[in-house]
N, CA, C and O of each residue as an XYZ file, in Angstrom:
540
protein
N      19.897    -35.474     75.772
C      19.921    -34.722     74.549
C      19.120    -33.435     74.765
O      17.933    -33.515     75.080
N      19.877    -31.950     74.568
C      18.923    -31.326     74.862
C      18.260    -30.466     73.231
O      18.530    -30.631     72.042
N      17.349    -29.579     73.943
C      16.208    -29.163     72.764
C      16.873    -28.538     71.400
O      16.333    -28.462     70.296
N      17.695    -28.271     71.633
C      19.144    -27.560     71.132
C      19.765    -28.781     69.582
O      20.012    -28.540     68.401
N      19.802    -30.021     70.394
C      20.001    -31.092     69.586
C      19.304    -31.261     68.359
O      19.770    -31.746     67.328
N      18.310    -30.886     68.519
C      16.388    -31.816     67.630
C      16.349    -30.838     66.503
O      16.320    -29.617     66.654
N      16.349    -31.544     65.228
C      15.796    -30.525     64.340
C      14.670    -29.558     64.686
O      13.908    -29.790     65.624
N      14.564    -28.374     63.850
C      13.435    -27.324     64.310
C      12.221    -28.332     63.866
O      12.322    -29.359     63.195
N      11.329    -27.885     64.295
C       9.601    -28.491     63.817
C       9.451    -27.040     62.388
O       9.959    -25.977     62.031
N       8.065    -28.312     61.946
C       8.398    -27.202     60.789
C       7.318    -25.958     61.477
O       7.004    -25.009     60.758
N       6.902    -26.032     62.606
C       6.418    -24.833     63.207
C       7.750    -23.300     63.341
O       7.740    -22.111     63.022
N       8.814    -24.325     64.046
C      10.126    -23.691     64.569
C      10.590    -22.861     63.510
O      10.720    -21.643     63.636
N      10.953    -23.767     62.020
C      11.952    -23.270     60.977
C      11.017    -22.007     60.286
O      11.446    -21.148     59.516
N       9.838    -22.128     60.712
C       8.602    -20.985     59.988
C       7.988    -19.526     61.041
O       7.162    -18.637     60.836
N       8.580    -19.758     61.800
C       8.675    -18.504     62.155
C      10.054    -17.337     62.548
O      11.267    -17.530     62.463
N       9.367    -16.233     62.945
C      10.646    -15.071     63.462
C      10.866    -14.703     64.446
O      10.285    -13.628     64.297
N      11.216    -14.656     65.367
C      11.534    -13.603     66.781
C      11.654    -12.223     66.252
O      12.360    -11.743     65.365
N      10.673    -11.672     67.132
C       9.953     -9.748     67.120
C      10.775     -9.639     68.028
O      11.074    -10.563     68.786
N      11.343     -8.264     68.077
C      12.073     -7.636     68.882
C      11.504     -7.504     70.581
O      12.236     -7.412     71.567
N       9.849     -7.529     70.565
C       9.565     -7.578     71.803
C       9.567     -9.105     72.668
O       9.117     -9.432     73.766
N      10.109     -9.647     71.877
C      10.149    -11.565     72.317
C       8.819    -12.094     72.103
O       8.702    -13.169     72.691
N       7.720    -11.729     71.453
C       6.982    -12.218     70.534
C       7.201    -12.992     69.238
O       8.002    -12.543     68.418
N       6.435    -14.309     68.963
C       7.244    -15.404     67.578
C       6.163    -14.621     66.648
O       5.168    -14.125     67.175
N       6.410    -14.516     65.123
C       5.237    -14.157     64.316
C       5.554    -15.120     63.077
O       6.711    -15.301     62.698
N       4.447    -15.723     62.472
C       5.165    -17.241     61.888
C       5.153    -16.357     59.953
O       4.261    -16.043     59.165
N       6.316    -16.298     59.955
C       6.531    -15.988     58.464
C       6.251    -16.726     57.119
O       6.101    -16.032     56.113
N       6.165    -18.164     57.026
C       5.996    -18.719     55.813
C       4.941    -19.745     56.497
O       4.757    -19.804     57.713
N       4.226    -20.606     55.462
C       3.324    -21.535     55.924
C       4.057    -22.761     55.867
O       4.754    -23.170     54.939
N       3.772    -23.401     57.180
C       4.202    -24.551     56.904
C       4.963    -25.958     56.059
O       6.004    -25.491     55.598
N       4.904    -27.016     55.786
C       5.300    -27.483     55.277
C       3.343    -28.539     54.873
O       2.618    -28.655     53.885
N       3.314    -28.938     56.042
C       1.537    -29.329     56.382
C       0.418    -28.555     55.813
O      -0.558    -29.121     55.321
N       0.567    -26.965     55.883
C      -0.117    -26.311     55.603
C       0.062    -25.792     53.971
O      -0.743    -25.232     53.227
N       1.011    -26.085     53.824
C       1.304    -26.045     51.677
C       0.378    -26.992     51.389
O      -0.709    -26.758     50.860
N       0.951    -28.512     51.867
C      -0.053    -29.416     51.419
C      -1.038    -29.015     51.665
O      -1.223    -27.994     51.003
N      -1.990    -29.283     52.392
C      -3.330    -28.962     52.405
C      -3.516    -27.247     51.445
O      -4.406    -27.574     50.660
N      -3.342    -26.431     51.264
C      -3.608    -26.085     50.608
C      -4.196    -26.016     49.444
O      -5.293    -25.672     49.004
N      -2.418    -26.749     48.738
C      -2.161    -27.870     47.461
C      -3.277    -28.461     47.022
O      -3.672    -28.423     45.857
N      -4.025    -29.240     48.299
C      -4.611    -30.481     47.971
C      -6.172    -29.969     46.952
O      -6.974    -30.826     46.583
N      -6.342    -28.593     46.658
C      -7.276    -28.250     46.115
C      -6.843    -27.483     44.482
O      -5.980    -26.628     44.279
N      -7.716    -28.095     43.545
C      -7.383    -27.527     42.324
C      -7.656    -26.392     41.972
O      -6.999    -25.863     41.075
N      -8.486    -25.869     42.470
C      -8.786    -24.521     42.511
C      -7.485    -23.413     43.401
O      -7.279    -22.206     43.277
N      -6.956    -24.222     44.086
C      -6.079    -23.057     44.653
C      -4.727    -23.245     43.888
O      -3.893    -22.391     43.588
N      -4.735    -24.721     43.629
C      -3.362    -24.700     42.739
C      -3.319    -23.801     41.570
O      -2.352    -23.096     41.283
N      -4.594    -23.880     40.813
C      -4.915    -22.870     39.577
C      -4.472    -21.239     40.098
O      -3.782    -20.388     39.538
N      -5.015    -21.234     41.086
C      -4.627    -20.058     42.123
C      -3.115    -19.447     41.945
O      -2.505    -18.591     41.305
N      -2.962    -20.243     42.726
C      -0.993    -19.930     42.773
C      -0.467    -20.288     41.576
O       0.456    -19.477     41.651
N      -0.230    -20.957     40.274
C       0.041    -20.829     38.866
C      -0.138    -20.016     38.416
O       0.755    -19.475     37.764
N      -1.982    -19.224     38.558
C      -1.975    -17.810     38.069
C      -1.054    -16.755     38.133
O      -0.387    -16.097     37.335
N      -1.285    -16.827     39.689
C      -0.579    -15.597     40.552
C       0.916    -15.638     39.989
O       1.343    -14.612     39.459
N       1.726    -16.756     40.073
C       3.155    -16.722     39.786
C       3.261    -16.321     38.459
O       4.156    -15.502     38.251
N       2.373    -16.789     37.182
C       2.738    -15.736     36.097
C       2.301    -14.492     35.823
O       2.309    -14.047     34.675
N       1.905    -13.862     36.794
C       0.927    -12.396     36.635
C       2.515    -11.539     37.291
O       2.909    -11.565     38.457
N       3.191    -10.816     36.074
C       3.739    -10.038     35.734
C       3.605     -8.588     36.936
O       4.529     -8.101     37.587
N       1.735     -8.045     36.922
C       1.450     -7.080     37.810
C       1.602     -7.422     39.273
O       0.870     -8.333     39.660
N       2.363     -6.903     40.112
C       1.904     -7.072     41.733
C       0.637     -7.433     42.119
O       0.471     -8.361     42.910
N      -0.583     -6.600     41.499
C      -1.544     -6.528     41.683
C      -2.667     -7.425     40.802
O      -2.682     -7.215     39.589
N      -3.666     -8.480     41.389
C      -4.217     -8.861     40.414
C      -5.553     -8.636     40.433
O      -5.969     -9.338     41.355
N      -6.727     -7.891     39.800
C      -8.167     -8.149     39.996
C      -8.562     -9.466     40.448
O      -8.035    -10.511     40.067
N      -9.517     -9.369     41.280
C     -10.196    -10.892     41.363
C     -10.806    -11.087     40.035
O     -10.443    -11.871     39.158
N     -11.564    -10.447     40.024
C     -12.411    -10.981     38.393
C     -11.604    -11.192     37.474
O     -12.009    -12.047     36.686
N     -10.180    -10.573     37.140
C      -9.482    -11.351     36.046
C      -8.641    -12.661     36.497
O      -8.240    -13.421     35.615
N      -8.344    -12.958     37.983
C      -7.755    -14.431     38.401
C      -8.871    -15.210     38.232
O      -8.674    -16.364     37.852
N      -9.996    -14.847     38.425
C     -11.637    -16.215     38.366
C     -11.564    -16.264     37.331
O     -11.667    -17.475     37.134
N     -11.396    -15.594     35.957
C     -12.070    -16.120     34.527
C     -10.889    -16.859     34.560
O     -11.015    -18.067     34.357
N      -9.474    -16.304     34.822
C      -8.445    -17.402     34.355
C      -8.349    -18.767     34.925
O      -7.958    -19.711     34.239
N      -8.648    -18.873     35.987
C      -9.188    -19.957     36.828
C     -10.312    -20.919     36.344
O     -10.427    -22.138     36.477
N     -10.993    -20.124     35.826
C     -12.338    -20.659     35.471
C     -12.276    -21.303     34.332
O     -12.849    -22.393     34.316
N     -11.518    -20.803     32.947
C     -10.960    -21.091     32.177
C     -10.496    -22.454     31.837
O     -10.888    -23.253     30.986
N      -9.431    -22.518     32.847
C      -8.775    -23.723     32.895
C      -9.010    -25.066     33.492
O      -8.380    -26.121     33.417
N     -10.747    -24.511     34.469
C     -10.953    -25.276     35.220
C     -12.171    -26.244     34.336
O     -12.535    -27.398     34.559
N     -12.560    -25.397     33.402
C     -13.443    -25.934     31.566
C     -12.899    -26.006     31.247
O     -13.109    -27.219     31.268
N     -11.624    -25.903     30.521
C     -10.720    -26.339     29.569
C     -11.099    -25.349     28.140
O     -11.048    -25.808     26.999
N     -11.481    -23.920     28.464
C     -11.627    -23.566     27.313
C     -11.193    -22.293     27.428
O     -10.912    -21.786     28.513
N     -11.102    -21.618     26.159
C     -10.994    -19.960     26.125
C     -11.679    -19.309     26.901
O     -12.910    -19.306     26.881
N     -11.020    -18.717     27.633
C     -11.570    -16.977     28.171
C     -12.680    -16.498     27.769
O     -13.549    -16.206     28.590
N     -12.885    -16.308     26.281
C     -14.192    -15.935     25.631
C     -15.293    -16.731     25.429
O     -16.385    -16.345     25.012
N     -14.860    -18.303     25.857
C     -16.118    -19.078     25.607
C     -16.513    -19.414     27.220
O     -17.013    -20.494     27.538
N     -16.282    -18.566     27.985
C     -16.573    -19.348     29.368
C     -18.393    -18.331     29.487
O     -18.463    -17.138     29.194
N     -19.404    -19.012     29.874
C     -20.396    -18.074     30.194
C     -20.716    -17.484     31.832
O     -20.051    -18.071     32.686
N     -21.288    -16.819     32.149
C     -21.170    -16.082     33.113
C     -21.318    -17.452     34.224
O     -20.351    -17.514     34.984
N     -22.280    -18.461     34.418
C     -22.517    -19.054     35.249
C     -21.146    -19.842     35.624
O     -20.971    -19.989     36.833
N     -20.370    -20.252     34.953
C     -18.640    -20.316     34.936
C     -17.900    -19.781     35.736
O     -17.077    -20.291     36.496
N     -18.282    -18.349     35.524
C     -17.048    -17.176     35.812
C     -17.660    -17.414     37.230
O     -16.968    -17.961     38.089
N     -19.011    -16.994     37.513
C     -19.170    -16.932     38.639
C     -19.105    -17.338     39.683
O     -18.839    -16.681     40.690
N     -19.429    -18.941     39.597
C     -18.958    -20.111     40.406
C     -17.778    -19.799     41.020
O     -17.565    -19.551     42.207
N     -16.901    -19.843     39.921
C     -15.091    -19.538     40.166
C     -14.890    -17.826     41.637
O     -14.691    -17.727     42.848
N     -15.085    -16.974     40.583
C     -15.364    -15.989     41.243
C     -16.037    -15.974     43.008
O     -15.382    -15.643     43.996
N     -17.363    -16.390     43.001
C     -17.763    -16.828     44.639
C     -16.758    -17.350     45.139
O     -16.038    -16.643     45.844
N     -16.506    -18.396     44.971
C     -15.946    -19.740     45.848
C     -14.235    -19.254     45.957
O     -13.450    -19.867     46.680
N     -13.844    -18.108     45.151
C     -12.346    -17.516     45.211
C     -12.600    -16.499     46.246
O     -12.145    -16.742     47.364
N     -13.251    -15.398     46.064
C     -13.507    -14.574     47.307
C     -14.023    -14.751     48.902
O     -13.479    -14.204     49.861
N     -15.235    -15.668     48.972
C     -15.582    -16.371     50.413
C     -14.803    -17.833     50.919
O     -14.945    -18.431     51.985
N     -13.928    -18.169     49.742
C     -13.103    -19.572     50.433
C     -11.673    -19.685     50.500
O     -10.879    -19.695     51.441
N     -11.555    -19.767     49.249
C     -10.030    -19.796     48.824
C      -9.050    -18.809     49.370
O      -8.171    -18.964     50.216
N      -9.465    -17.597     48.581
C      -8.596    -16.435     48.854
C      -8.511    -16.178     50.274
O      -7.360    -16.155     50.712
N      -9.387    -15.992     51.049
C      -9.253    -15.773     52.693
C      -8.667    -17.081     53.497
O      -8.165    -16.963     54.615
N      -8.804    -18.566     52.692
C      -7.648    -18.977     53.329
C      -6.146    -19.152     52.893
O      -5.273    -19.486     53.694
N      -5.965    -18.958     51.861
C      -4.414    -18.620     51.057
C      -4.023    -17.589     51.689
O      -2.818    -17.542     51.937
N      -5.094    -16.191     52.251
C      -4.438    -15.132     52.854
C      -3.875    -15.534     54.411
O      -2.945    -14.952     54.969
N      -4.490    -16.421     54.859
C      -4.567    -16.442     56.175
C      -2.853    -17.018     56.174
O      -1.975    -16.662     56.960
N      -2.740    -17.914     55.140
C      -1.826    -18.747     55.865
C      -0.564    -18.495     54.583
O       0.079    -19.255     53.858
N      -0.633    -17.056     54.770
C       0.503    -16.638     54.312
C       0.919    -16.620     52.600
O       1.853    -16.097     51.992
N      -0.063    -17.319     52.236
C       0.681    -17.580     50.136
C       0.005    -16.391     49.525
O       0.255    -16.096     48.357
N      -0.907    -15.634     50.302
C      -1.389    -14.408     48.997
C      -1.635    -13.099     49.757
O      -1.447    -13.151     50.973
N      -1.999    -12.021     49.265
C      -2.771    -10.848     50.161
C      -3.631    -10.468     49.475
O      -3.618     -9.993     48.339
N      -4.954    -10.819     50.647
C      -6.478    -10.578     49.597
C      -7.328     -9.621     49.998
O      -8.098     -9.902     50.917
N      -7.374     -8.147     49.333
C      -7.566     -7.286     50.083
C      -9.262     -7.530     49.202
O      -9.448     -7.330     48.002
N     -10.365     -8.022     50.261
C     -11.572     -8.263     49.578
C     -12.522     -7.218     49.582
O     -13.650     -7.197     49.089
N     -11.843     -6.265     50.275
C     -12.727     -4.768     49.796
C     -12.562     -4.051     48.710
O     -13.343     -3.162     48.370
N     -11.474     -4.402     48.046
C     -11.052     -3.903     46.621
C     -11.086     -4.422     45.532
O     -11.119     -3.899     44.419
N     -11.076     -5.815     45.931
C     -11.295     -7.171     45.062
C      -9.954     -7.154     44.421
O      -9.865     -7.037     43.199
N      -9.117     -7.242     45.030
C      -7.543     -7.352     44.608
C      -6.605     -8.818     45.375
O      -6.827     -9.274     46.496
N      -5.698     -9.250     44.521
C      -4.800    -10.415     45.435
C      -3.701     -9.707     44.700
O      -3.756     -8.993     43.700
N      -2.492    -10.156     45.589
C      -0.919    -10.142     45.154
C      -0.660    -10.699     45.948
O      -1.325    -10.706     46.984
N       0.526    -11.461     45.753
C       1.615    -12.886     45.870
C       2.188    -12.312     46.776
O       2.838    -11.268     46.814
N       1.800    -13.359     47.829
C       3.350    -13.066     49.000
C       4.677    -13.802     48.725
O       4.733    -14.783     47.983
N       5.388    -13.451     49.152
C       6.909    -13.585     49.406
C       6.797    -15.881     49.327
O       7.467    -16.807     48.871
N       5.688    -15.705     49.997
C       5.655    -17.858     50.275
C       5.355    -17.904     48.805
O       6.325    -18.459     48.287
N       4.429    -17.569     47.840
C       3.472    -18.128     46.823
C       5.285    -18.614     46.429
O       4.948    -19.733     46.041
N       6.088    -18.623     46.334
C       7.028    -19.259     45.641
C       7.333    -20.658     45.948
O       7.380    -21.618     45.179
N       7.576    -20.587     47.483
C       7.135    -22.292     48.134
C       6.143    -23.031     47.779
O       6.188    -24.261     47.756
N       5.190    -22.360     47.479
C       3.849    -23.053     46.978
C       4.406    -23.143     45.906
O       4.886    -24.276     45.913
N       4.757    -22.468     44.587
C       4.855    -23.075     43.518
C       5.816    -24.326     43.007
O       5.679    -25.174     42.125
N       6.894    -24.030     44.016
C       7.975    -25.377     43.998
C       6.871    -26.555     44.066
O       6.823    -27.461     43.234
N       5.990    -26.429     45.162
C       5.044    -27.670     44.897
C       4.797    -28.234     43.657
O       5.245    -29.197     43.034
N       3.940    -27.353     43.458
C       3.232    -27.594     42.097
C       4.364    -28.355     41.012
O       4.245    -29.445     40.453
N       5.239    -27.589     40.953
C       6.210    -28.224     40.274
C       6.101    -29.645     39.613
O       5.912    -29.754     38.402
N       6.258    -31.015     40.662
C       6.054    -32.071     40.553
C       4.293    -31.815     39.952
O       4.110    -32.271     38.823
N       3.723    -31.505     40.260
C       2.005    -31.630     39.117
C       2.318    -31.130     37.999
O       1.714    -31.707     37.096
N       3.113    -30.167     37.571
C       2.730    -28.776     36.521
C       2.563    -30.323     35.041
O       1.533    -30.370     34.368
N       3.197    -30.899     34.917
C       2.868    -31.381     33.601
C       1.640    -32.699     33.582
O       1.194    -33.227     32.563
N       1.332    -32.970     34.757
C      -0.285    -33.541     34.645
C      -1.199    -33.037     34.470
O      -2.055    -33.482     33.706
N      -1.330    -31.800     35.207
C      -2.565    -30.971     35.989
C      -2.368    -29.062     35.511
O      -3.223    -28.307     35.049
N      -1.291    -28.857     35.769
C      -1.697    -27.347     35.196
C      -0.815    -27.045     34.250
O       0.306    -27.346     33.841
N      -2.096    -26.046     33.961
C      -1.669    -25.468     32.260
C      -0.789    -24.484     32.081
O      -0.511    -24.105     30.943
């Protein structure tokens, strides 16, 4: 049987051939959604992102919304020690690995994210959660 035969790996089906015969891997995984997934904070993440209308999103307005939901309360009742938590742990964790592996672009010198082309694969995830877990 040759290699030709075997379904792609989900390494195979996730990347592109560059014109110089270099692979560059276009979407994240199938392994690497999950793990993502597996954190509520990033799922809040990618729910945000998919209803944010703008290309462009402030960090500080994805953390309060994040933060928000992650208390279960209004926007206006969250206090700073809230926001902030959210805020840290989105800029030094989350966001730089959602960027890495393809679901966002986190430009952290500007304090900006917008949705890559994957955050849609990611949200099919969610899908099966959206009526337990997000709002």
């Amino acid at each position: 049987m040759s290699a030709s035969d075997h379904p792609p790996s989900n390494e195979e089906a996730n990347t592109t051939e560059l014109g110089n015969g270099s692979v560059e891997s276009s979407l994240p995984s199938e392994d690497e959604l999950f793990d993502l997934l597996s954190n509520q904070r990033r799922r809040f993440t990618v729910h945000a992102l998919s209803r944010q209308p703008e290309a462009e999103v402030e960090l500080s307005t994805l953390a309060e919304r994040v933060a928000a939901w992650e208390n279960n309360v209004d926007h206006a009742d969250l206090d700073y020690a809230e926001r902030k938590r959210v805020y840290t742990a989105l800029q030094q964790s989350h966001l730089p690995r959602m960027d890495q592996a393809g679901v966002v672009h986190f430009d952290k010198d500007r304090g900006v994210v917008e949705a890559s082309s994957a955050l849609d694969d990611a949200e099919i995830f969610l899908e099966v959660v959206r009526g337990r877990e997000i709002p």
